[in-house]
Residue frames relative to the residue before (quaternion, step in Angstrom):
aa qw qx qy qz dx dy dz
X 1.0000 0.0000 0.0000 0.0000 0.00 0.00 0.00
X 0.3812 -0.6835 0.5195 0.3431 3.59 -0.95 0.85
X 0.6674 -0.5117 0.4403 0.3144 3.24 -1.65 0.99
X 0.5515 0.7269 -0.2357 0.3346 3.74 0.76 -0.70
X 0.5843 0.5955 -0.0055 0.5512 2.79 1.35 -1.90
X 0.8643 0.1178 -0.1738 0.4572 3.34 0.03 -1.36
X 0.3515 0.5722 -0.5695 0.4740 4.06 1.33 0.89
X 0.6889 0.2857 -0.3608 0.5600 3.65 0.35 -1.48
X 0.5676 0.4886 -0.5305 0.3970 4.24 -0.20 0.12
X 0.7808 0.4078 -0.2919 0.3727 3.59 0.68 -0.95
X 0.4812 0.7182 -0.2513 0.4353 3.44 1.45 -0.38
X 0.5906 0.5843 -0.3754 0.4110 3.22 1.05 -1.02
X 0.4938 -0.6247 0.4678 0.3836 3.62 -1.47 0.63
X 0.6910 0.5484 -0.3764 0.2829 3.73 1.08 -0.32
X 0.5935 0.6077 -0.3197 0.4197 3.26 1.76 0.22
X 0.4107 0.6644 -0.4900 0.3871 3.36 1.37 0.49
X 0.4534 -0.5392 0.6689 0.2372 3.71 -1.47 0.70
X 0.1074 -0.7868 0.6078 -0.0087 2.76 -1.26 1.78
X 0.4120 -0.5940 0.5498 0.4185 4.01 -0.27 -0.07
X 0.1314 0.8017 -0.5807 -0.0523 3.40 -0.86 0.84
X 0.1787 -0.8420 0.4346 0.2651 3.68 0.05 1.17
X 0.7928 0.2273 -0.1935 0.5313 3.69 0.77 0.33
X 0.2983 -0.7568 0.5816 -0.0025 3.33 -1.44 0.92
X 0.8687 -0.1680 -0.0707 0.4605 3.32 -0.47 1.27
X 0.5794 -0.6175 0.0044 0.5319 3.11 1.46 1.39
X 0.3282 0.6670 -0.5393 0.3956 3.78 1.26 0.89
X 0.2536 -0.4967 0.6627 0.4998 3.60 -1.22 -0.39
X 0.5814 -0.6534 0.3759 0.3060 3.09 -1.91 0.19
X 0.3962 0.7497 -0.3998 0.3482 2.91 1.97 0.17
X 0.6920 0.5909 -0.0833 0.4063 3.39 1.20 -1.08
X 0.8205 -0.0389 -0.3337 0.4626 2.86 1.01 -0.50
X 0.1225 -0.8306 0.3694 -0.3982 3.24 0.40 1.82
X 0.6892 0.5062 0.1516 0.4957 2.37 0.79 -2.53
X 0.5754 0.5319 -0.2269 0.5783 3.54 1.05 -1.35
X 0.6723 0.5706 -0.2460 0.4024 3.43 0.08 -1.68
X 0.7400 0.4227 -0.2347 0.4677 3.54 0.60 -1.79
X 0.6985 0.3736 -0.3551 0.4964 3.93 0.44 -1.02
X 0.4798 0.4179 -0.6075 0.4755 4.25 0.59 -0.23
X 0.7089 0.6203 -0.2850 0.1775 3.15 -0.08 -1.15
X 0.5816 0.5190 -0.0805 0.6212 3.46 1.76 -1.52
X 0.8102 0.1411 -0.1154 0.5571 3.73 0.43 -0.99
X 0.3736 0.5410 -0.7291 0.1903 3.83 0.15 0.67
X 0.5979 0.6806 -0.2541 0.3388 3.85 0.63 -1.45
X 0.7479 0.3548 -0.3430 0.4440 3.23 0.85 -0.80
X 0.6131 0.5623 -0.3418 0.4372 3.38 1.31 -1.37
X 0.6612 0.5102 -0.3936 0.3842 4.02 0.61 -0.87
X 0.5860 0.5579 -0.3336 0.4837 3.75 1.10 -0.73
């Protein structure tokens, strides 16, 4: 990719880092949590 390109790409206003405290109307605390127990009880359930 030309350097150009990816300046006028970074410039844009939609390339700015937003804080989002929630993800697909979850917090991300939550599903975290979810994430962490799949993670902990898949092994047992597959056995």
């Amino acid at each position: 990719m030309d350097v150009h390109q990816l300046a006028l790409l970074a410039r844009q206003p939609s390339a700015v880092l937003v804080e989002r405290r929630s993800f697909w109307g979850m917090p991300k605390r939550g599903l975290a949590l979810i994430l962490a127990n799949a993670m902990f009880w898949q092994p047992m359930l597959v056995q």
